[in-house]
N, C-alpha and C positions, 0 to 999 in steps of 0.2 A: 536255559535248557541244556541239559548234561548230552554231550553229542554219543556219548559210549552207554547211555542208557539202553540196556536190549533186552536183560531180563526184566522181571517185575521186582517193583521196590519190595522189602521185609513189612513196610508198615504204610498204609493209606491214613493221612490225617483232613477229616473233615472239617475247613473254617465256614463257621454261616456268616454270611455280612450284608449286606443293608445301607449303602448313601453312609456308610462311617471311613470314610480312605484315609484320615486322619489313623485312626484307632488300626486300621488292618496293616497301615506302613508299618504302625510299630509291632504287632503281630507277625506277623512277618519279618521281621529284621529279628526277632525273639528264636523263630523256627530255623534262621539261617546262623544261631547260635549253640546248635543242639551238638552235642558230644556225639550222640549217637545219628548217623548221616546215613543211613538206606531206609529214605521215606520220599513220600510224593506228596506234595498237600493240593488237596482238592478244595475250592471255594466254592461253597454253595450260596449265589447269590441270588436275594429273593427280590429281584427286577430291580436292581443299583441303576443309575444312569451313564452315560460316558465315563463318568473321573473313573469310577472305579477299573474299568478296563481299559482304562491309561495306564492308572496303577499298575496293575498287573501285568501289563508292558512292559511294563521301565523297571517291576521288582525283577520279573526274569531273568533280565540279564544280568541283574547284581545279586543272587543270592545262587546257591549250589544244587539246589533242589529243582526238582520241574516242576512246576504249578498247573493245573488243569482249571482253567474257568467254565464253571455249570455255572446258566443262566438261564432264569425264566424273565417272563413279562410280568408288570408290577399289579398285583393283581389284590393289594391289602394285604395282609399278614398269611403270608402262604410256606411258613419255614417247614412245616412238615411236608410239602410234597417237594420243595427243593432238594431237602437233606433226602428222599427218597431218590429224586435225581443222584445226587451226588453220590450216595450209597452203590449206584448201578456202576458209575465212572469209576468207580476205587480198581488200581489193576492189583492190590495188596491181600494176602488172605485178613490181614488184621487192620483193626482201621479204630484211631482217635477219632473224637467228637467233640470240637471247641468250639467256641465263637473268635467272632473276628473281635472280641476288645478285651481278650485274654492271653495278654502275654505270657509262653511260655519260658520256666526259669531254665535253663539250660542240660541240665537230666532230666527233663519232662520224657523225651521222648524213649528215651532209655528206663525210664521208670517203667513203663507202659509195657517197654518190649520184654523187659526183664521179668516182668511179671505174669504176664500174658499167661494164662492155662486154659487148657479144654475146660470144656461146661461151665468156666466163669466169664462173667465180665469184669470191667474194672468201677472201680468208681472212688473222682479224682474231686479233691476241693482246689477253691480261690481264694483271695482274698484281697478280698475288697478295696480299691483306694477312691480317696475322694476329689473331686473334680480339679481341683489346681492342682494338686499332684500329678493326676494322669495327662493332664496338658505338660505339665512341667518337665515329664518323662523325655529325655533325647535319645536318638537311637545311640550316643557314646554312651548311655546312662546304661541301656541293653545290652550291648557289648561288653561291657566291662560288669554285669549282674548288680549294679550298682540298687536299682529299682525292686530289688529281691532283702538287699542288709536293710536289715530293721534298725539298724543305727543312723544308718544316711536317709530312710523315710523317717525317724524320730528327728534328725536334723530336721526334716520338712516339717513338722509337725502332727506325724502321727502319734495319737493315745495308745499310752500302753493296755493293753487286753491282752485277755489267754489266748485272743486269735493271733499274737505274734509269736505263737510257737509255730505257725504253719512256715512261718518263715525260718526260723531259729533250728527248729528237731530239725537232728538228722542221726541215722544211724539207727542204735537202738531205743532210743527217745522217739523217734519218728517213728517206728512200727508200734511201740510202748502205746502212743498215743491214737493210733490207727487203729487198735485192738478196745482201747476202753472210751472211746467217743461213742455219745449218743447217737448222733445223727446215723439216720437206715445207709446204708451202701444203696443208693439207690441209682438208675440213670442219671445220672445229671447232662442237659446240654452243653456248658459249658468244659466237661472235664469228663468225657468216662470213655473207654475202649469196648472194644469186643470182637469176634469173629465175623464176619461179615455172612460167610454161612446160617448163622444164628439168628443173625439179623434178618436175614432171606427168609429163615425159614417159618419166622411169624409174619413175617411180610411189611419190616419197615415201618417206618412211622404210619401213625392214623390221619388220613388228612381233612377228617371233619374238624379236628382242632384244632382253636386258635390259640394265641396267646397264651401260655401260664400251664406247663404239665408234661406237653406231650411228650416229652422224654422220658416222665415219670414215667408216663402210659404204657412207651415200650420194653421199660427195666419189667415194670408187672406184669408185662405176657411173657417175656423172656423166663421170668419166674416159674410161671405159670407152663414154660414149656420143659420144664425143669435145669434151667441155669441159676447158674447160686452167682452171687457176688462177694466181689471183693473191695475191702473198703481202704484206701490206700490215698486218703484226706489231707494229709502230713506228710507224702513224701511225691503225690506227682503233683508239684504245684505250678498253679500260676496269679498273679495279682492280674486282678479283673479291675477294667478302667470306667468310668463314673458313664451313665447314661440315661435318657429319660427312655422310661420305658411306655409309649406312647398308645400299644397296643392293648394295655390291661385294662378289659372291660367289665365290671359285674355279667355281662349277658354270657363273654367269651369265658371267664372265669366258672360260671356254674356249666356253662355246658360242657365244661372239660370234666370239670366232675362227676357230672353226669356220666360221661365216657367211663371215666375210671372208674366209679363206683360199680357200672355191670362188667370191668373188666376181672378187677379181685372178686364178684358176686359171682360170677360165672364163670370164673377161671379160663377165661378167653385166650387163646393161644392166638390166632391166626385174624387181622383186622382186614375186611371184605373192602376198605378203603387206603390200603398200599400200596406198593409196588405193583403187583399185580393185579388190575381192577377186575 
């Protein structure tokens, strides 16, 4: 904890985590590598048990940042009303949106800030690695961006793909590629910003949903409330570490749909199950 802390940080960054203190050490030791230093990261955690707020004990006093721990009780797949929690805790007008097994490459956070405009949000890609890699990850490997050259994961054994320009662009290759990618600017949980105002003002995540969307859900009323995005895939990056994703159900999966469907059907700004009930 920074004792000279009195104003409010420039940037609020949301990690959601979940029983992964493995994955969030190294997230964390990612965030304590950032160029850019006036932020506060907030964990939204959706009922961890002890280890985790061990963790966060013992990162405190080894990283430069203040850490805020939001905690609910474990209650099943409840990341939309945590990240609603955490959303309230931010003392930042601007605030990131990651998860806890997405390290940050080290202008992550400076990207974000750098880019930041009214009536946008951001929206940021990953990229993917595969399970012995993300174990293999050491926090010297962080420090020193090691986990980011596409040389030293091809030493590991990554395939070459067009996804390792996410690693490779920078500059004007990196906006080049930011402008002619398919993929929508959309929320993404693991990677997008915005005003927190904005966020307020449709009322934060929907918490009827489970599993698989609801991020999307919020980019589309944010749409819908007229904010435009920014697609910005290639230059705020981070490598997303391997995990089962235990929560994705057919039943959770359509009824998200369902959500979304009347949210673009009905250009629904404002969700009656937010922040504000």
């Amino acid at each position: 904890m920074n004792p000279n802390e009195t104003e409010s940080p420039k940037i609020s960054v949301i990690i959601s985590t979940y029983n992964a203190e493995e994955w969030l050490k190294k997230v964390l030791w990612g965030f304590n590598c950032q160029l850019f230093k006036d932020f506060e990261v907030v964990v939204a955690d959706d009922g961890s048990g002890p280890k985790t707020k061990a963790l966060l004990e013992e990162m405190s006093k080894k990283v430069f940042y203040n850490i805020i721990h939001v905690w609910q009780e474990d209650d099943g797949f409840q990341k939309s009303r945590i990240l609603n929690k955490a959303v309230e805790a931010c003392n930042a007008d601007y605030i990131i949106m990651t998860d806890g097994d997405c390290i940050p490459r080290e202008d992550f956070v400076e990207v974000h800030y750098i880019n930041k405009e009214q009536g946008y949000f951001i929206s940021g890609g990953y990229y993917m690695l595969p399970m012995n890699i993300s174990k293999m990850i050491t926090l010297e490997d962080i420090e020193k961006q090691k986990c980011f050259n596409i040389h030293w994961l091809k030493e590991k054994g990554i395939p070459k793909t067009f996804k390792n320009n996410k690693l490779t662009a920078r500059g004007i290759i990196s906006k080049l590629l930011n402008t002619v990618t398919p993929t929508n600017a959309s929320w993404n949980g693991h990677n997008s910003s915005g005003w927190k105002k904005d966020i307020l003002n449709v009322n934060g995540f929907d918490e009827r949903m489970q599993y698989g969307g609801q991020d999307r859900e919020l980019g589309e009323r944010l749409f819908n409330f007229g904010i435009k995005s920014k697609q910005l895939r290639y230059s705020a990056v981070c490598v997303h570490l391997d995990h089962k994703r235990g929560y994705k159900t057919p039943e959770s999966i359509a009824k998200n749909q369902a959500i979304r469907k009347e949210t673009r059907s009905k250009k629904v700004v404002w969700t009656h199950y937010g922040i504000t009930k």
